[in-house]
Each structure stands twice: as structure tokens, then as C-alpha cells.
PAFI-963427 format. One record per residue: x, y, z of N, C-alpha, C, O in turn. Coordinates in steps of 0.1 Angstrom, whole numbers, padded with zeros to 4 digits, always signed. Example, Ala and Ser with C-alpha at 12.3 -4.5 7.8 and 13.67 -1.06 7.14 Angstrom:
2
+0132-0057+0078+0123-0045+0078+0132-0033+0078+0142-0033+0085/+0128-0022+0071+0137-0011+0071+0129+0000+0079+0134+0011+0080/
//
This chain:
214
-0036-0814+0398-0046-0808+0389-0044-0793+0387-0044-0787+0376/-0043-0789+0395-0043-0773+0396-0025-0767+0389-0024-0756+0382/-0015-0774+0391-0005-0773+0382-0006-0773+0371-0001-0764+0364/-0014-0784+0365-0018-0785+0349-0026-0775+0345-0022-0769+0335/-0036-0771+0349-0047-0760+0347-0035-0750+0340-0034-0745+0328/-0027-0747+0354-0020-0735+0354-0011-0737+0340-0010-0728+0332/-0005-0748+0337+0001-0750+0329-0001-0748+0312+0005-0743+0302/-0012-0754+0313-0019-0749+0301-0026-0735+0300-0026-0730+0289/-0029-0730+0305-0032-0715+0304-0020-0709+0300-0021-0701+0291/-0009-0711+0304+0005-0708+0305+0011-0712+0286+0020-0706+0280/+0005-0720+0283+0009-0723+0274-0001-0720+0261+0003-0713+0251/-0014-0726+0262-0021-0715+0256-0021-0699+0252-0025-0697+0240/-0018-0688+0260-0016-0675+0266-0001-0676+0257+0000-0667+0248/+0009-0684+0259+0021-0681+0255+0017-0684+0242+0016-0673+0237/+0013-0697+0231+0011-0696+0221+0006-0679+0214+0011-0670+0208/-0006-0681+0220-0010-0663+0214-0003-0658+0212+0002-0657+0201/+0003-0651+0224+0012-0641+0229+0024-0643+0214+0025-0632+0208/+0032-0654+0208+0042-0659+0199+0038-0653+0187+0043-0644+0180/+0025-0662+0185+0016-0659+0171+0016-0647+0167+0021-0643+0157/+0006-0635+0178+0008-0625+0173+0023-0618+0168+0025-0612+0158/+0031-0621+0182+0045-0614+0183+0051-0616+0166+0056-0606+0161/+0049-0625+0159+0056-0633+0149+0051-0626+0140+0059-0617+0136/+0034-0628+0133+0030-0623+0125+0034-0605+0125+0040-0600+0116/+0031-0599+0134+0033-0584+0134+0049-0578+0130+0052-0568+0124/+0057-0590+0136+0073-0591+0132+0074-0591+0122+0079-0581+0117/+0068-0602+0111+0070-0605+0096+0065-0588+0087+0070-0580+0079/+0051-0590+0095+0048-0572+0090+0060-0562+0084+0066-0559+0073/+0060-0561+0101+0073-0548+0100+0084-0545+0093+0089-0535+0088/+0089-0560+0094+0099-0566+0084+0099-0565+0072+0110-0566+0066/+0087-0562+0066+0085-0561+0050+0081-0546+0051+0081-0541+0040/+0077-0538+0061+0077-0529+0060+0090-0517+0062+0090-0505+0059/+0098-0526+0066+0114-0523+0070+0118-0519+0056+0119-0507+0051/+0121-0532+0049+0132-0535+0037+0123-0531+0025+0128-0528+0014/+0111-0531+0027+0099-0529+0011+0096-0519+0010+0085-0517+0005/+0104-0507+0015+0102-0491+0006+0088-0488+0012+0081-0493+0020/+0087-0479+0004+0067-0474+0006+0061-0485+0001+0051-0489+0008/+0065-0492-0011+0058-0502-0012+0043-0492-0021+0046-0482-0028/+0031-0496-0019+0016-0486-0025+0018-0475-0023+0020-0467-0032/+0019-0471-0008+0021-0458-0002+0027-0454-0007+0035-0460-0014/+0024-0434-0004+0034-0426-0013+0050-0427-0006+0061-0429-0011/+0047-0427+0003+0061-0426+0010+0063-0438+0023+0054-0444+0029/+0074-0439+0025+0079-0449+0032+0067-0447+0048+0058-0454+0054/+0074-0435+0050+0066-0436+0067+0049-0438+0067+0043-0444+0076/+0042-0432+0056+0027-0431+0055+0028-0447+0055+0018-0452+0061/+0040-0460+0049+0033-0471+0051+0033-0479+0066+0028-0489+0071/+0041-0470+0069+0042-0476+0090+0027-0469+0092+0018-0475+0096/+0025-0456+0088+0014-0455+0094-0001-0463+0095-0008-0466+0104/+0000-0463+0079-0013-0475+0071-0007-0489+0078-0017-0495+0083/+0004-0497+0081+0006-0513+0089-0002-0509+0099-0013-0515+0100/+0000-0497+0109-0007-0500+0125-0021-0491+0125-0026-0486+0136/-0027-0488+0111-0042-0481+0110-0047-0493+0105-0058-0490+0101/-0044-0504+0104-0053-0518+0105-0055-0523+0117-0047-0523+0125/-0070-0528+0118-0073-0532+0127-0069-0547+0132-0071-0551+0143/-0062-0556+0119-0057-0568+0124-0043-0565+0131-0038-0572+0140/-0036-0554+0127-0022-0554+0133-0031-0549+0151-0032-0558+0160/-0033-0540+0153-0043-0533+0164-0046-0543+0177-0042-0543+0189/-0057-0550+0170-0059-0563+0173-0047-0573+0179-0044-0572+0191/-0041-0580+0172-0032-0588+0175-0019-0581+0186-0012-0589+0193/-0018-0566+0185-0008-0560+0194-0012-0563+0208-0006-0569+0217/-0026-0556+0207-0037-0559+0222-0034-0572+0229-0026-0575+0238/-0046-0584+0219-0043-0600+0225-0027-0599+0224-0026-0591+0232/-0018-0601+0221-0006-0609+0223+0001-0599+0237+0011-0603+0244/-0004-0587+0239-0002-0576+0252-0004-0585+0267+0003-0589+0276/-0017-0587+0262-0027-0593+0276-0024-0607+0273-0023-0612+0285/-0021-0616+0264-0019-0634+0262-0003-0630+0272-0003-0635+0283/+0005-0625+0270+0021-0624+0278+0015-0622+0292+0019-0630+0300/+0008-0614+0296+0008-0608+0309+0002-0620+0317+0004-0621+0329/-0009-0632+0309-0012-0638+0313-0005-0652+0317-0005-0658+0327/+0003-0653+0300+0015-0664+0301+0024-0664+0319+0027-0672+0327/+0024-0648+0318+0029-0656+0332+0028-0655+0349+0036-0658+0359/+0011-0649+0347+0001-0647+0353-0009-0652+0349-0015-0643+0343/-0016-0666+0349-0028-0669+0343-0040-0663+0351-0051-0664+0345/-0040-0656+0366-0048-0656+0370-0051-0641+0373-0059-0637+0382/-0046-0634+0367-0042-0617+0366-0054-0610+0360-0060-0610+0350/-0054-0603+0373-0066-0591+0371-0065-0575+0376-0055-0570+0380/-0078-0568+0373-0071-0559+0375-0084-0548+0371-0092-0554+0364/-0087-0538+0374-0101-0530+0368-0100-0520+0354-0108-0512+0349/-0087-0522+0350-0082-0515+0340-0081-0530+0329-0086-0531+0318/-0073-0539+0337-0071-0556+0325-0085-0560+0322-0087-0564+0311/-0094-0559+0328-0103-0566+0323-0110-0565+0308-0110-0573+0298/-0116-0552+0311-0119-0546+0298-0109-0545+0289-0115-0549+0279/-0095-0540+0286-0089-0545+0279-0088-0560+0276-0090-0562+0264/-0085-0571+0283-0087-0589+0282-0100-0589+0274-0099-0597+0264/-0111-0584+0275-0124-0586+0270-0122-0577+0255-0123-0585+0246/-0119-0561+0252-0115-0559+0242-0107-0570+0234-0113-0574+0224/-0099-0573+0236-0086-0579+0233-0093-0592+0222-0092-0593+0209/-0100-0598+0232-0103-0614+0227-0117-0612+0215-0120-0621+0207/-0123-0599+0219-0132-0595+0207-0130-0592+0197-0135-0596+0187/-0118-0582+0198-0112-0579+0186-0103-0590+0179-0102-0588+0167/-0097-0600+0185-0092-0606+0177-0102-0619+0167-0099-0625+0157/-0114-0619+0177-0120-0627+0170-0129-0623+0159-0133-0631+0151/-0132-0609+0159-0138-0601+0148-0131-0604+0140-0135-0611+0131/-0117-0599+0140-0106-0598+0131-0108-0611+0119-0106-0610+0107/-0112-0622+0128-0105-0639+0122-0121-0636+0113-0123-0634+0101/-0131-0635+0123-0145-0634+0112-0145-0632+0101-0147-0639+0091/-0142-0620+0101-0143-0605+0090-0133-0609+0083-0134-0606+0071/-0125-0614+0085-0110-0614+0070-0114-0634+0063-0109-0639+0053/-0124-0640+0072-0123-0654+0067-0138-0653+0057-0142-0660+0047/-0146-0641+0066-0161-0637+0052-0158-0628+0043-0164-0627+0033/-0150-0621+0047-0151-0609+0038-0138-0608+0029-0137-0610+0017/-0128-0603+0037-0117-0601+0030-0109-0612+0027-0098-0607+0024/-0109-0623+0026-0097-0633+0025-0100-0637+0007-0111-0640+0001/-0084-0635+0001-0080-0639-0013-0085-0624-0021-0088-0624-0033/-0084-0612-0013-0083-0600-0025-0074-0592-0029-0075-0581-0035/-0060-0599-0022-0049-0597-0026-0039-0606-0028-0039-0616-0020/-0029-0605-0038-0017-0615-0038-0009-0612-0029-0003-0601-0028/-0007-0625-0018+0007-0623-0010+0016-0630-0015+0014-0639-0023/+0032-0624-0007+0044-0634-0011+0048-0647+0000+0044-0644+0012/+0053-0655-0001+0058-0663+0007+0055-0655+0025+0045-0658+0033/+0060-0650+0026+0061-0641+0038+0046-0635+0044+0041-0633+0055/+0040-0632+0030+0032-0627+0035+0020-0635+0038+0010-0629+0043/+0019-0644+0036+0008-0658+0031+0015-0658+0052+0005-0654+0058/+0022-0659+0057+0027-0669+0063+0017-0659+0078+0008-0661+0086/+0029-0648+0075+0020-0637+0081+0005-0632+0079-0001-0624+0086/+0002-0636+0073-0014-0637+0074-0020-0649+0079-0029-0645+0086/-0020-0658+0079-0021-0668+0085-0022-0668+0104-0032-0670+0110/-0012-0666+0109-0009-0661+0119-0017-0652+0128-0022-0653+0140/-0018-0637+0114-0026-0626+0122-0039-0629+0126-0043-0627+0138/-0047-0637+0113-0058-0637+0107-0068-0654+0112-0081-0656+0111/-0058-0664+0115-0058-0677+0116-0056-0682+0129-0066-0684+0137/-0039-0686+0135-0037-0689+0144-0041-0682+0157-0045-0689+0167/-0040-0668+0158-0041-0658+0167-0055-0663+0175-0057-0670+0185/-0063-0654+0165-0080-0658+0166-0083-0667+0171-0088-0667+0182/-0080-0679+0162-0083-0694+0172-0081-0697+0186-0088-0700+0195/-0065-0696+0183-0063-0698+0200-0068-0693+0209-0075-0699+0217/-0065-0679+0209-0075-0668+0219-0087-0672+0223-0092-0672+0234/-0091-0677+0213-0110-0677+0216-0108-0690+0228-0113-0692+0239/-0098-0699+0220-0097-0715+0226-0091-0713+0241-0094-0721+0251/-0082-0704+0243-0081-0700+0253-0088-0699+0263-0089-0706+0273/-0095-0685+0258-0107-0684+0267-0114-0688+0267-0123-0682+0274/-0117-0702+0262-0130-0710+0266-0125-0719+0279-0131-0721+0289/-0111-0723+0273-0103-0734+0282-0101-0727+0297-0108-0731+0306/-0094-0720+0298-0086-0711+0306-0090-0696+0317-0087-0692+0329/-0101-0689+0301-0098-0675+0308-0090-0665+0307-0084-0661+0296/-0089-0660+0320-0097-0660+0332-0114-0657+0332-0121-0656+0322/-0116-0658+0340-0129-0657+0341-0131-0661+0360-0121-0665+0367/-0149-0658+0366-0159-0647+0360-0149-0632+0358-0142-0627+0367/-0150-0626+0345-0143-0614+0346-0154-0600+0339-0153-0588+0340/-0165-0609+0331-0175-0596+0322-0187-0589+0331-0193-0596+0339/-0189-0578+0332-0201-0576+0336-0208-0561+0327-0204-0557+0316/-0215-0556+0332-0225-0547+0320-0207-0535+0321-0201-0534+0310/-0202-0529+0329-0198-0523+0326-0183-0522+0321-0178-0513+0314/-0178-0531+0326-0162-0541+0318-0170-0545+0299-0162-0547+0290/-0182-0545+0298-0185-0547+0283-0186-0530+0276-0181-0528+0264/-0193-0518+0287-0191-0509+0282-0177-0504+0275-0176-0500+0263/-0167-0505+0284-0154-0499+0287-0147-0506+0275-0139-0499+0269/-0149-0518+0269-0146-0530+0264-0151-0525+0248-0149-0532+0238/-0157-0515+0248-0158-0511+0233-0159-0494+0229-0165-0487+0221/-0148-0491+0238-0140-0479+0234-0131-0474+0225-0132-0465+0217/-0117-0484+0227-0110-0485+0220-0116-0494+0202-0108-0492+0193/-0126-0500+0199-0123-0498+0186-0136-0491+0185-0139-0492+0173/-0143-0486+0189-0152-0473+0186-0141-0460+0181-0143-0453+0171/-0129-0459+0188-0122-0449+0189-0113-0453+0174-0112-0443+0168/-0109-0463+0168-0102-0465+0161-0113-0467+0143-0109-0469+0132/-0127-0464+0150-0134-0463+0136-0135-0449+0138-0141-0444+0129/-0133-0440+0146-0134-0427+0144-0119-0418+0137-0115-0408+0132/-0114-0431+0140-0100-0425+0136-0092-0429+0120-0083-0425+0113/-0102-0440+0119-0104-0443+0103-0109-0436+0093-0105-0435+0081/-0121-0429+0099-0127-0420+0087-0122-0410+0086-0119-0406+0075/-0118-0404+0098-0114-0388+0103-0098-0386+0093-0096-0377+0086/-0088-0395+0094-0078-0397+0086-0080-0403+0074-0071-0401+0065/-0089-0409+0071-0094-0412+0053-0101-0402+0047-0104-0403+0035/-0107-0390+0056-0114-0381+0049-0100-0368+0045-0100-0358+0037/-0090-0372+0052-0079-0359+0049-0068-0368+0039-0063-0361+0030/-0063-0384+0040-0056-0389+0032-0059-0396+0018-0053-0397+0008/-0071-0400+0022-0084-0408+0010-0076-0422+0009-0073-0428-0002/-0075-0426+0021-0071-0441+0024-0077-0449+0037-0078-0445+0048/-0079-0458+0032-0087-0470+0038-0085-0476+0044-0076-0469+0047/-0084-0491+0055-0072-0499+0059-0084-0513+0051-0080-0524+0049/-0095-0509+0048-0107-0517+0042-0115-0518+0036-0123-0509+0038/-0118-0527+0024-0126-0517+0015-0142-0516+0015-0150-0509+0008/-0143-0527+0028-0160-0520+0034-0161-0512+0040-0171-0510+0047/-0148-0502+0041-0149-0490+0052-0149-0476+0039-0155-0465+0041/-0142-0481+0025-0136-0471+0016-0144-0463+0008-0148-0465-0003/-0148-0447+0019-0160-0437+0018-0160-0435+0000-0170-0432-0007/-0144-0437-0007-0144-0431-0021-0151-0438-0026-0160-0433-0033/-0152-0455-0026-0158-0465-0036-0172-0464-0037-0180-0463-0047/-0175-0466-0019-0188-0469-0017-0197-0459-0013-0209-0463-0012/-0193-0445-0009-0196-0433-0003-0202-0434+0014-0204-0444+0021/-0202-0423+0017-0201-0423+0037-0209-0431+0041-0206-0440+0049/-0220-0429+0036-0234-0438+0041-0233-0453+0044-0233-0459+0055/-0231-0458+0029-0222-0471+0027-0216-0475+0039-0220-0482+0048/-0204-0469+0038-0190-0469+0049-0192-0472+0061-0188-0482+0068/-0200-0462+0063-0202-0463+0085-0215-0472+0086-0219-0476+0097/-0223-0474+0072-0233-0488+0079-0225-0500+0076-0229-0508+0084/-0218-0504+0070-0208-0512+0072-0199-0514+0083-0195-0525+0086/-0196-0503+0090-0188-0501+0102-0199-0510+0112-0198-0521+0117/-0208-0500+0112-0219-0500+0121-0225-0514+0126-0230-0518+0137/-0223-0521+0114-0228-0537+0113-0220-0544+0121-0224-0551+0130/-0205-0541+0117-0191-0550+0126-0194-0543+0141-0190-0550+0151/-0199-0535+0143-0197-0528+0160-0204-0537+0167-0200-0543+0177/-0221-0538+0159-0232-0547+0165-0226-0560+0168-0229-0565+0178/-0217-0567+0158-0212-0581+0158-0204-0577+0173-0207-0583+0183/-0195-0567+0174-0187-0570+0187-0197-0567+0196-0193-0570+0208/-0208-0561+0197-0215-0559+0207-0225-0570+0210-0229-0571+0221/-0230-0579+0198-0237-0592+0203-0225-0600+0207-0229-0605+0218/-0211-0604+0204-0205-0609+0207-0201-0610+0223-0198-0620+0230/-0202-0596+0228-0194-0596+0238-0206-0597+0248-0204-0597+0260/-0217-0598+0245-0232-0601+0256-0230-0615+0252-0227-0621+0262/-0231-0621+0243-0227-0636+0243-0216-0638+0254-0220-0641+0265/-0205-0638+0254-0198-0638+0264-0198-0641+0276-0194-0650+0283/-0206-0626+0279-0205-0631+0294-0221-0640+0296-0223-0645+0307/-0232-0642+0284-0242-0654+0291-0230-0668+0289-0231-0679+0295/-0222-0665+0280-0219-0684+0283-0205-0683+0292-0198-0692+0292/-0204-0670+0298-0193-0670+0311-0198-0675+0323-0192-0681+0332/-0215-0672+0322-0220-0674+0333-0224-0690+0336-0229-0695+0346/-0219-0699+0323-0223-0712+0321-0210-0723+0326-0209-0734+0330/-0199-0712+0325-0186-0718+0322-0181-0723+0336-0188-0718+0344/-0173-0732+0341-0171-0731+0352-0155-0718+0356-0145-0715+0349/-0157-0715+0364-0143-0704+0372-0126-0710+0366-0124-0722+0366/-0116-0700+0360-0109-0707+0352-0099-0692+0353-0103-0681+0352/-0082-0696+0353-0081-0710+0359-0086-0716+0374-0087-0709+0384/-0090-0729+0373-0092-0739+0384-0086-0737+0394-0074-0738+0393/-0092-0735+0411-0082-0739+0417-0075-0749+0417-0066-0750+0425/
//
């Protein structure tokens, strides 16, 4: 029993870890060969690929899905809060682009496929993961604090470089359309989702049984 446990975590954890690896691949890839593409210039568009929060996201989980793939049972007082970021952010991610953003732009072959992935497979698994697998007990009040730094830090780093470039990575973030106010209560809204999300967590951690199994 305890083989299989391990096994499937192993494999679960590896899926992620792929998914993301793949989608972010296909990204770069078109960011490679596709010029600036909107951006003015070629490098502003590497910059705008990894000033999204789904690339961000998916870098994180597929970070921690590998470390786990071959350690399912890996901890650590630095992994945790990152594992707990990780699995928040990717699931915000799948929310927010399946209510809000999904179909407001045309993709190509490639990019349909790679969105899917980022926005679709990723998300799911993760979550399915950690329902299945884990690790766990791993949340507590202050692994939740620590756990919403990094994208507090990356909406600070949104406005702060869209108030000097006048670019967006979103257009419920985009201060020109909708003006500041707009913007950061919109931010503000997604924070609360990851912060009800991640108190949810640890009450139905506390429901869950210890994982992986011995």
C-alpha cells in the first residue's frame, strides 16, 4: 500500500511538474521565433511572458510538483509556504482565466495548446494532487502568512511597472481603461479569493487524512 501511495504522488507531482514544463516551453518558443510580436521590442516581450501571473504561477507549481515527483514526502520551513503559494496560485490562475479571461483573444494552433496546459491541465492536477497526495498536515496561520507574499509582491510589481510602461499583463488590472481605483479593487478582490482560499485549505487539511500514507 504504501508503495502505491508513494507511487501515485510520484506520478501525479510528475504530471504537473510536465504540464507546466511544456506549456511555459511552447510560450518561450513563440517568444523565441515571433519577434516582439505586440511589444515594442523583442526583449520587452520576454519581459511581459514572465510579468504574467499564469507563466509565474506555473514556474512555482511545476518547481515544487519536481521536487516532490521525487520526494513525495519533502518538507522544509522555507517549501512549505512556497507548496502552499504554489498550489494557490495555480488554482487562482485556472479560476480567473476560466471566469474572466478565457476567449478574449485569438490563439494559434500552439497557442490554444499552450493555454490549455497553463490554464487547464496544470490547475487541475495540482489541486487533484493535493487533495490525493499532498503533502500534508503542512498549513498553519503562519505558512498562510508567508504564503501570500510573493503574489502581494508581484501585484506591486504590476502597477509599479505599468505606471512607467502603461502595460498590463490583464485587463482587470489595466489602470489606463479602467483607472487606479478600478484596478487595485479588482486586484484586491483576487487577494481575498487567495486568502479565503488558503483558510479553506488548511480547515479541509484538518479533515483530510496525513498524505502521503504511511
Amino acid at each position: 500500500m504504501k508503495n502505491m501511495n508513494v507511487a501515485l504522488a510520484r506520478l501525479l507531482h510528475g504530471v504537473v511538474a510536465l504540464a507546466a514544463l511544456a506549456g511555459i516551453g511552447l510560450e518561450l518558443a513563440a517568444a523565441i521565433t515571433g519577434g516582439a510580436g505586440a511589444a515594442p521590442t523583442h526583449l520587452e516581450r520576454f519581459v511581459r511572458l514572465f510579468s504574467y501571473f499564469t507563466i509565474d504561477a506555473n514556474i512555482l507549481i511545476g518547481g515544487v510538483s519536481a521536487l516532490l515527483a521525487f520526494r513525495p514526502a519533502h518538507d522544509g520551513r522555507l517549501f512549505r509556504p512556497l507548496r502552499l503559494t504554489a498550489v494557490l496560485s495555480i488554482a487562482v490562475t485556472g479560476i480567473v482565466f476560466h471566469t474572466v479571461l478565457t476567449g478574449l483573444r485569438e490563439l494559434t494552433p500552439s497557442g490554444q495548446l499552450a493555454n490549455f496546459l497553463l490554464h487547464t491541465v496544470t490547475p487541475v492536477v495540482a489541486v487533484l494532487g493535493w487533495l490525493l497526495v499532498g503533502p500534508r498536515p503542512r498549513i498553519d496561520g503562519g505558512t498562510i502568512g508567508l504564503s501570500v507574499l510573493l503574489p502581494l509582491a508581484w501585484i506591486v510589481y504590476t502597477f509599479a511597472r505599468g505606471a512607467f510602461v502603461s502595460w498590463y499583463p490583464y485587463p482587470f488590472m489595466d489602470v489606463g481603461a479602467l483607472g487606479f481605483g478600478r484596478a487595485v479593487l479588482n486586484s484586491v478582490v483576487v487577494a481575498v479569493i487567495f486568502l479565503v482560499m488558503a483558510f479553506g485549505l488548511r480547515l479541509l487539511e484538518k479533515q483530510l487524512p496525513s498524505a502521503p500514507a504511511a
